[in-house]
PAZAPA-4460 file (N, C-alpha, C; in steps of 0.05 Angstrom, whole numbers, plus 32768, in hexadecimal, padded with zeros to 4 digits):
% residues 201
    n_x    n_y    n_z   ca_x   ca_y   ca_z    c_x    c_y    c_z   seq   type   mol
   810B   82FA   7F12   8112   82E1   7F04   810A   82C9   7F16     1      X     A
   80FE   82B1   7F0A   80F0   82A1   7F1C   810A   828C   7F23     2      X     A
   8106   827D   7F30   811B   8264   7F2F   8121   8256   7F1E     3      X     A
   810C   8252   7F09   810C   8246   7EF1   811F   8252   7EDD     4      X     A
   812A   8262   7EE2   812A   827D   7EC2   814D   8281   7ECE     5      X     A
   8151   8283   7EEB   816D   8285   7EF9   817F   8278   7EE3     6      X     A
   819C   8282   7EDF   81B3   8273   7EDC   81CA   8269   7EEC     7      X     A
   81CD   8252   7EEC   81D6   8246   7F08   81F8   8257   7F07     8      X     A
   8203   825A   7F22   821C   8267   7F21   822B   8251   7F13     9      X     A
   8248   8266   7F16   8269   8254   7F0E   8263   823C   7F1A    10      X     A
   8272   823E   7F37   8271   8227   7F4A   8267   8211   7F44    11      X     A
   8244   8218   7F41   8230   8201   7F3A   8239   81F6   7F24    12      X     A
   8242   81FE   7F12   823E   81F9   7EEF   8262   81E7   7EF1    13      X     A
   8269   81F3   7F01   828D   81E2   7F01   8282   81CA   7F0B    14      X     A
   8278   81C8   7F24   826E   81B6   7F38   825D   819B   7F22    15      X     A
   824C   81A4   7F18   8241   8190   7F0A   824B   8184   7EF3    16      X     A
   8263   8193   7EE1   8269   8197   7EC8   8282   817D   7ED8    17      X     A
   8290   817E   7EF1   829D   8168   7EFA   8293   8152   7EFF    18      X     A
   8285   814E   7F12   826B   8133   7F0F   8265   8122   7EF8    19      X     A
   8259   8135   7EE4   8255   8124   7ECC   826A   8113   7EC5    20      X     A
   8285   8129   7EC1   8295   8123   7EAE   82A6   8101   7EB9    21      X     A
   82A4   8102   7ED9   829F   80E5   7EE9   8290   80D1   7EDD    22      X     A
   8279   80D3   7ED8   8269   80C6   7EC8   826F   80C0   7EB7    23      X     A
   8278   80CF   7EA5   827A   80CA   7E88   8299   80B5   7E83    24      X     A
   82AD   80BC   7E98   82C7   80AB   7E96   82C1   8098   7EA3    25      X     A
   82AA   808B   7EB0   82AC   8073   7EC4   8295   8068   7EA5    26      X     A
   8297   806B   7E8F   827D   8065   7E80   8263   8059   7E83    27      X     A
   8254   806D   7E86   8236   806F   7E8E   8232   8076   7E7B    28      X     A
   8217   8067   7E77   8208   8071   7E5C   81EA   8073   7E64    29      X     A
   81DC   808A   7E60   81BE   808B   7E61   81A5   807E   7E4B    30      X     A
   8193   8078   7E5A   8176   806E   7E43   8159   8075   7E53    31      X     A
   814B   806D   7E42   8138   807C   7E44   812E   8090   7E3E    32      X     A
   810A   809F   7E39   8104   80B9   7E31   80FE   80C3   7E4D    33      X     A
   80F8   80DE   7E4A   80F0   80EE   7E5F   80D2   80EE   7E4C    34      X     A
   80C4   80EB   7E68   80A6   80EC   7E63   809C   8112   7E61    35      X     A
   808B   8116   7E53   807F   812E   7E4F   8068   8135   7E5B    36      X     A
   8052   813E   7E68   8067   8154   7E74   807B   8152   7E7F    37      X     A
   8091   8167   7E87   80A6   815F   7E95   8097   8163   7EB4    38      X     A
   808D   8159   7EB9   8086   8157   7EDC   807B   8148   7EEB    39      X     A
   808A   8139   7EFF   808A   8123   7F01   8097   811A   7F1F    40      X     A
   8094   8102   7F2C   80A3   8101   7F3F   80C0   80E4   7F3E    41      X     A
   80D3   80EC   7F39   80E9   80D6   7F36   80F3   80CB   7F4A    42      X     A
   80EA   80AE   7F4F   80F8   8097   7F5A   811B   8096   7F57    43      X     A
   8124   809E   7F70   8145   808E   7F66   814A   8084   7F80    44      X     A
   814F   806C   7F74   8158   8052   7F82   8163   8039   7F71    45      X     A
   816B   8025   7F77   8172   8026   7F91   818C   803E   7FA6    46      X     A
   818E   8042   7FB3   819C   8050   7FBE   81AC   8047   7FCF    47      X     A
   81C2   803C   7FCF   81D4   8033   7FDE   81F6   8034   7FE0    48      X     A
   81F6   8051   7FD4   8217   8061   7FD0   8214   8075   7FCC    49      X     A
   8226   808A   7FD3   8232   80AD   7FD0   8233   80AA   7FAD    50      X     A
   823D   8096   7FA3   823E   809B   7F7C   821E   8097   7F73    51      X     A
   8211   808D   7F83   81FB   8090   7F74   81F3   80A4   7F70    52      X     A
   81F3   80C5   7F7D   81F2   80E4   7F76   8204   80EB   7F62    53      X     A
   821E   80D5   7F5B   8237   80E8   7F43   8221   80DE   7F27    54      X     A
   8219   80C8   7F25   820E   80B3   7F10   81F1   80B7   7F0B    55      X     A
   81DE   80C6   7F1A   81CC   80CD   7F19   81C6   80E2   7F0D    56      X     A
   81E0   80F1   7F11   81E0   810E   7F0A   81EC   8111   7EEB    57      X     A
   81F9   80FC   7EEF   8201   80F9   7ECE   81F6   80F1   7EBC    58      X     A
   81DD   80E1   7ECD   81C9   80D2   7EBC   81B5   80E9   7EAC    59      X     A
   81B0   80F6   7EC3   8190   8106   7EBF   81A6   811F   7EA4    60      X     A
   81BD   8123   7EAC   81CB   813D   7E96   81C5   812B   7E7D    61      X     A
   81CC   8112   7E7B   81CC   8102   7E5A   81B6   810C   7E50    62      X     A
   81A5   810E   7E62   8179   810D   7E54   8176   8124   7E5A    63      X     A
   8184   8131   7E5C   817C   814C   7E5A   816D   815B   7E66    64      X     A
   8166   8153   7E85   8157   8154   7E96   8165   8164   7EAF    65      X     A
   8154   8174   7EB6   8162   817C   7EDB   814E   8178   7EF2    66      X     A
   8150   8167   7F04   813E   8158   7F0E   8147   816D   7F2A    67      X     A
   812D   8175   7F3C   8137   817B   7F5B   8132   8168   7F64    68      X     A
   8139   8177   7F7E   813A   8163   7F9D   8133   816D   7FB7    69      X     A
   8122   816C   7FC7   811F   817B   7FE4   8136   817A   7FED    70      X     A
   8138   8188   7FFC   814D   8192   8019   813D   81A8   802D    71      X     A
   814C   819A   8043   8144   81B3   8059   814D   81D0   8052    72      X     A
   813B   81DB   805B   813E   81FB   8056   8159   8207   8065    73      X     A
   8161   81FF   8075   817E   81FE   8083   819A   8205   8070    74      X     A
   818E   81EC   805A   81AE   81E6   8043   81A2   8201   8033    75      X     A
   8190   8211   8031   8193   822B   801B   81A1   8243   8026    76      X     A
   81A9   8241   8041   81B4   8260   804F   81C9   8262   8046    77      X     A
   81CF   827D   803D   81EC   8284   8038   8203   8279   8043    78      X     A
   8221   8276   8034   8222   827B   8019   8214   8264   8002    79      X     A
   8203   824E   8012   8205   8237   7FF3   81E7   823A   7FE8    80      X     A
   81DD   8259   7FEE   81BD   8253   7FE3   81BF   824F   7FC9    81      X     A
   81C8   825B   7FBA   81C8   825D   7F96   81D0   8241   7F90    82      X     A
   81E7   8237   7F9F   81F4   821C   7F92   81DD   8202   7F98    83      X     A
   81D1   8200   7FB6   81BD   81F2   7FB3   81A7   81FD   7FA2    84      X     A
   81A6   8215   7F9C   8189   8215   7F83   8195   8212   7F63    85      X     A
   81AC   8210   7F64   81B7   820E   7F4B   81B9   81E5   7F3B    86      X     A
   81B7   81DA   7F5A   81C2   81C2   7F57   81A1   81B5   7F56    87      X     A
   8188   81C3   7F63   8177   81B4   7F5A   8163   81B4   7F73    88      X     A
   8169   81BB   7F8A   8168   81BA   7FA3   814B   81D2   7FA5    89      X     A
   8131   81C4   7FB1   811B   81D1   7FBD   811F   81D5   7FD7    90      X     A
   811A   81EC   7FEA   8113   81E4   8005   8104   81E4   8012    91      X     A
   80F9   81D0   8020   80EA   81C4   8031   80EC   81CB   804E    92      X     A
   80CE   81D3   805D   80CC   81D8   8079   80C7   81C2   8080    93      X     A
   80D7   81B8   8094   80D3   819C   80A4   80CC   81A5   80BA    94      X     A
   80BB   81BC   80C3   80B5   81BD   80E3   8093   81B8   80DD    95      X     A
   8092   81B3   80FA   807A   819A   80FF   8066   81A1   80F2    96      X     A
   805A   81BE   80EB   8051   81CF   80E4   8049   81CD   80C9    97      X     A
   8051   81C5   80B2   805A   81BB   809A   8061   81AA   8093    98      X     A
   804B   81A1   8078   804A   8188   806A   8054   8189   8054    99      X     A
   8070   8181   804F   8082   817B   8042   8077   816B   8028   100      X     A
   8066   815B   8026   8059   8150   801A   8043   8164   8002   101      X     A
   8035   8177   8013   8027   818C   800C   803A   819E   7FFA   102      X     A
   804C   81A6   8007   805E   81BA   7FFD   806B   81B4   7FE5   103      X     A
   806E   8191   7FE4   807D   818A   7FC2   8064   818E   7FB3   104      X     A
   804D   8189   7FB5   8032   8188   7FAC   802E   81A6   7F9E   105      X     A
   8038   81BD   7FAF   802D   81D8   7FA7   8046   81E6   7F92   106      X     A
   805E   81D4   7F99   8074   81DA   7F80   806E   81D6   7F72   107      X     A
   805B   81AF   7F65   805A   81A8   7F49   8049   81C1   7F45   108      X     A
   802F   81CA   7F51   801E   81DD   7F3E   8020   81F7   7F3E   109      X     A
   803E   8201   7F43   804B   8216   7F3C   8053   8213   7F2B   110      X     A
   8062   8201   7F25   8074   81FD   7F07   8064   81EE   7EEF   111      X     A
   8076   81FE   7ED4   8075   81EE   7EBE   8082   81CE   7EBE   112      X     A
   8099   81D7   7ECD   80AC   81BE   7EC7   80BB   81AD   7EE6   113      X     A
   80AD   8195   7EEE   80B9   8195   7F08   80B9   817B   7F0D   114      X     A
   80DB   8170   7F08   80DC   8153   7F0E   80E5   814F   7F2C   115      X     A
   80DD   8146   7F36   80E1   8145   7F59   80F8   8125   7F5D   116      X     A
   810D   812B   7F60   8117   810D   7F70   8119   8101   7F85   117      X     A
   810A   80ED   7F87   8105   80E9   7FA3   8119   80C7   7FA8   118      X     A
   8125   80C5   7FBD   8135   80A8   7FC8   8121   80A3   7FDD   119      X     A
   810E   8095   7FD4   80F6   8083   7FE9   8107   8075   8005   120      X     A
   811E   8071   7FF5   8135   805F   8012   8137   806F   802A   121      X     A
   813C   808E   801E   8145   80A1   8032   8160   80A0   803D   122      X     A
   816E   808E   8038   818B   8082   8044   8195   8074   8034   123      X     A
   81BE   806E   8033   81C3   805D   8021   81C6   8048   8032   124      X     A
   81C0   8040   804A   81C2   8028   8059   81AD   8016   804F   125      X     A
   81A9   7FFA   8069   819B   7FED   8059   817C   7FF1   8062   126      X     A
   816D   7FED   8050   8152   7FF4   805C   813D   7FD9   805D   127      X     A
   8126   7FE0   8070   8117   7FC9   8065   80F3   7FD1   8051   128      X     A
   80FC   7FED   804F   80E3   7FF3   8044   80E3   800F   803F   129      X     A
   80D2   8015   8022   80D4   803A   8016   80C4   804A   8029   130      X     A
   80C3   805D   802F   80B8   8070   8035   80A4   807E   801F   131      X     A
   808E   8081   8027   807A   808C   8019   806E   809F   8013   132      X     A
   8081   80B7   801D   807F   80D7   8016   807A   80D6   7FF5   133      X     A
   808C   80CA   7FE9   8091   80D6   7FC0   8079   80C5   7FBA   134      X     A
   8064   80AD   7FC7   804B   80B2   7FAD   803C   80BD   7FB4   135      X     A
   803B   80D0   7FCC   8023   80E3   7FE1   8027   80F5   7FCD   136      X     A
   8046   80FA   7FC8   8047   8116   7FBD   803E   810F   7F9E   137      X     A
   804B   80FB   7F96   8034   80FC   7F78   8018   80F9   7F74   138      X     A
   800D   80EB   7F80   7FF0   80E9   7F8A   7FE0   80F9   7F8E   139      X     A
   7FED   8115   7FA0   7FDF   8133   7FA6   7FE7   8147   7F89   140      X     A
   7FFA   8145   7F7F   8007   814D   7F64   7FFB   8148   7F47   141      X     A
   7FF3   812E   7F4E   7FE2   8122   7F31   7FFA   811D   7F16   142      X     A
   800E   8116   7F24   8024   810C   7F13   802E   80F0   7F0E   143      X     A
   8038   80EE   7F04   8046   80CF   7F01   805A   80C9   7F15   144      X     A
   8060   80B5   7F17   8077   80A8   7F28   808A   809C   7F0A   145      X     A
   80A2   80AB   7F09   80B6   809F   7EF3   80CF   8088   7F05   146      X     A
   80D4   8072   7EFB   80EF   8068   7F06   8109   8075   7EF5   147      X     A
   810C   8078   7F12   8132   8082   7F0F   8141   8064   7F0C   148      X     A
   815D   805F   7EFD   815F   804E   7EFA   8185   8047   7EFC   149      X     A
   8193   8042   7F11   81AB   8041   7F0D   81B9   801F   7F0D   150      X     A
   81BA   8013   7EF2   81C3   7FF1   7EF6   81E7   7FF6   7EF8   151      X     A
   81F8   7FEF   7F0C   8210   7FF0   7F10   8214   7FD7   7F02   152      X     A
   8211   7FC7   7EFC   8216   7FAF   7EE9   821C   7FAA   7ECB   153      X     A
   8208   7FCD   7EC3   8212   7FCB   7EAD   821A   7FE1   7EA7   154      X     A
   821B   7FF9   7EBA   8227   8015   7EBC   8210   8020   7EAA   155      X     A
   81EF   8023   7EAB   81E2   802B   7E99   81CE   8034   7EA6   156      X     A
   81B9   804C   7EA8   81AA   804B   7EB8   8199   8067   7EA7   157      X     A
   8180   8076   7EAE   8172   8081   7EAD   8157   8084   7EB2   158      X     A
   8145   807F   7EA5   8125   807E   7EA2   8119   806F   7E9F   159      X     A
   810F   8059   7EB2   80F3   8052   7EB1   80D7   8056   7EA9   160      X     A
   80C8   8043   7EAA   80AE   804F   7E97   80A1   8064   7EB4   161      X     A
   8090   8071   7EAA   807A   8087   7EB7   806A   8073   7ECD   162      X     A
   8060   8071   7EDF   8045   8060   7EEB   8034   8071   7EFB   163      X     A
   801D   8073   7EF6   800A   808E   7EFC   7FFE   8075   7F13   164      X     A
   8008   808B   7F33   7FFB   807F   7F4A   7FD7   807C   7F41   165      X     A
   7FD8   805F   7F51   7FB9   805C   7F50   7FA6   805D   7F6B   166      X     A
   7FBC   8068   7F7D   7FAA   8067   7F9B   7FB1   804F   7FA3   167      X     A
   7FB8   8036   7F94   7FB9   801E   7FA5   7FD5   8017   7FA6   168      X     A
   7FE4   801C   7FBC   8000   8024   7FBA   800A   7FFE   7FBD   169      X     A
   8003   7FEA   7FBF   8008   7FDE   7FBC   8015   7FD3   7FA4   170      X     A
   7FF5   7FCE   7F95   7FFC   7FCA   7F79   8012   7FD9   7F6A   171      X     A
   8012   7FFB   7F70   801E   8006   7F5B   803E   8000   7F60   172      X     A
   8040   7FF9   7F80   805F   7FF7   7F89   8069   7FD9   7F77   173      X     A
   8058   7FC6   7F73   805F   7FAB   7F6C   8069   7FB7   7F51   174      X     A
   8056   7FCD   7F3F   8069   7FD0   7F29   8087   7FDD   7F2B   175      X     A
   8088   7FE2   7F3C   809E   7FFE   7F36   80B7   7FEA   7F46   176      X     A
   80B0   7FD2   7F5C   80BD   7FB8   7F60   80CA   7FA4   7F4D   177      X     A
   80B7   7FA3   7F38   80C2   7F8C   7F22   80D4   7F91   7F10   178      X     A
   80D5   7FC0   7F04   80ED   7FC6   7F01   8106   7FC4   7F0E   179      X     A
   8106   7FCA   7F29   8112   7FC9   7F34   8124   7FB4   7F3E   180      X     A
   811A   7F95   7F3A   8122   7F82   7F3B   8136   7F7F   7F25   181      X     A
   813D   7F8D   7F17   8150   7F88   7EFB   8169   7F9C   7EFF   182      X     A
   8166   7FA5   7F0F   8177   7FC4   7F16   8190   7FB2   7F2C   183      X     A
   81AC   7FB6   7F30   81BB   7FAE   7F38   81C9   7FCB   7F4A   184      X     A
   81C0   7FCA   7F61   81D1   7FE5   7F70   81F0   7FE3   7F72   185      X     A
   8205   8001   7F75   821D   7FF5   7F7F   8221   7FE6   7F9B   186      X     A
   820B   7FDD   7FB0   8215   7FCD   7FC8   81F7   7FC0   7FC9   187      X     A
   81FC   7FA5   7FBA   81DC   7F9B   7FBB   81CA   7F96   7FD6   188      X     A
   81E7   7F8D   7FEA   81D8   7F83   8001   81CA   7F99   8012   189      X     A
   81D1   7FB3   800E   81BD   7FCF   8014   81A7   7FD1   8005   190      X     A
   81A2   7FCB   7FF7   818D   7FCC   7FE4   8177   7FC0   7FF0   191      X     A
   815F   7FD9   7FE8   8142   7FD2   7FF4   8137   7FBC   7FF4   192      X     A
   8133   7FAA   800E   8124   7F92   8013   8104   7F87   8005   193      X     A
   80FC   7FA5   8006   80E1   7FA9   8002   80CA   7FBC   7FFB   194      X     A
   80CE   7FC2   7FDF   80C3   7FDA   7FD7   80A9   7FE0   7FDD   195      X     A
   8095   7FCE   7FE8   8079   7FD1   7FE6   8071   7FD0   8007   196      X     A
   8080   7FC9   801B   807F   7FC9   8036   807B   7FE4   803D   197      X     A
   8067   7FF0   804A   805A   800D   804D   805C   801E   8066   198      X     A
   8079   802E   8060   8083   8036   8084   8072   8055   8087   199      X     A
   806E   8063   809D   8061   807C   80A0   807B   8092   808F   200      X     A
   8074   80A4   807F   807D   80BC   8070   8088   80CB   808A   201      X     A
***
């Protein structure tokens, strides 16, 4: 049975089935389509709180979507391997050896279906600039870059339009900036200084 085809345990299914239901009493509401194919690499940001994982998660269940996420290969050893592969969780070799970058690259063209989430911030502190691993990895992938989208202002968040990297990471960052300018995080003053400022991956 592939990973795809798995059914996530109890645990997982309690674990997430609580989360949402957070969501759903703090009223969140989702919008947006999920783009087709389903594969793709998802922007979520801004990032600057532990609820932005309860609200995200509640988001992507509304659209009917199950988005992963890297982790070190560390978080799959027994007992939480099934629960991190249940919750969404790829793992990644971070020794020097291995290109992490490469490796999300050779997942999308394994799979039918593979939304990757990536936090460009890397941290919920404050930053002064994204990291540029998630458009390497769409770029070598030949996927879109989707915005993830959480506005605490108006408790509403989901899907942004699609933007198919063009190599000129400038430009494409200024679009994926001007959404983002409308988006209200829960701690604004953490919130990314500078989406288009270009730090090493």
């Amino acid at each position: 049975m592939s990973l795809e085809e798995r059914k996530p345990s109890l645990l997982s299914r309690m674990f997430r089935r609580a989360l949402v239901g957070i969501y759903k009493r703090h009223g969140w509401r989702a919008h947006g389509a999920v783009p087709k194919p389903r594969k793709f690499v998802l922007i979520a940001a801004p990032h600057t709180s532990n609820w932005d994982f309860v609200y995200f998660l509640g988001l992507t269940d509304d659209l009917g979507i199950k988005p992963h996420f890297m982790a070190k290969t560390s978080l799959f050893r027994w007992p939480f391997t099934n629960f991190m592969l249940d919750m969404g969780g790829v793992p990644v070799d971070r020794s020097s050896n291995k290109n992490y970058v490469q490796q999300m690259i050779d997942e999308f063209n394994r799979r039918k279906e593979f939304m990757l989430t990536i936090a460009p911030e890397g941290t919920r502190g404050s930053v002064k600039a994204w990291k540029t691993g998630f458009y390497h990895i769409a770029i070598g992938a030949g996927v879109p870059l989707v915005v993830g989208m959480m506005d605490y202002a108006s408790r509403s968040g989901g899907l942004g339009p699609a933007i198919w990297p063009t190599g000129d990471y400038v430009a494409d960052m200024k679009k994926i900036a001007e959404i983002y300018a409308t988006v209200t995080p829960k701690h604004p003053a953490k919130g990314m200084t500078d989406v288009i400022a270009k730090e090493e991956t």
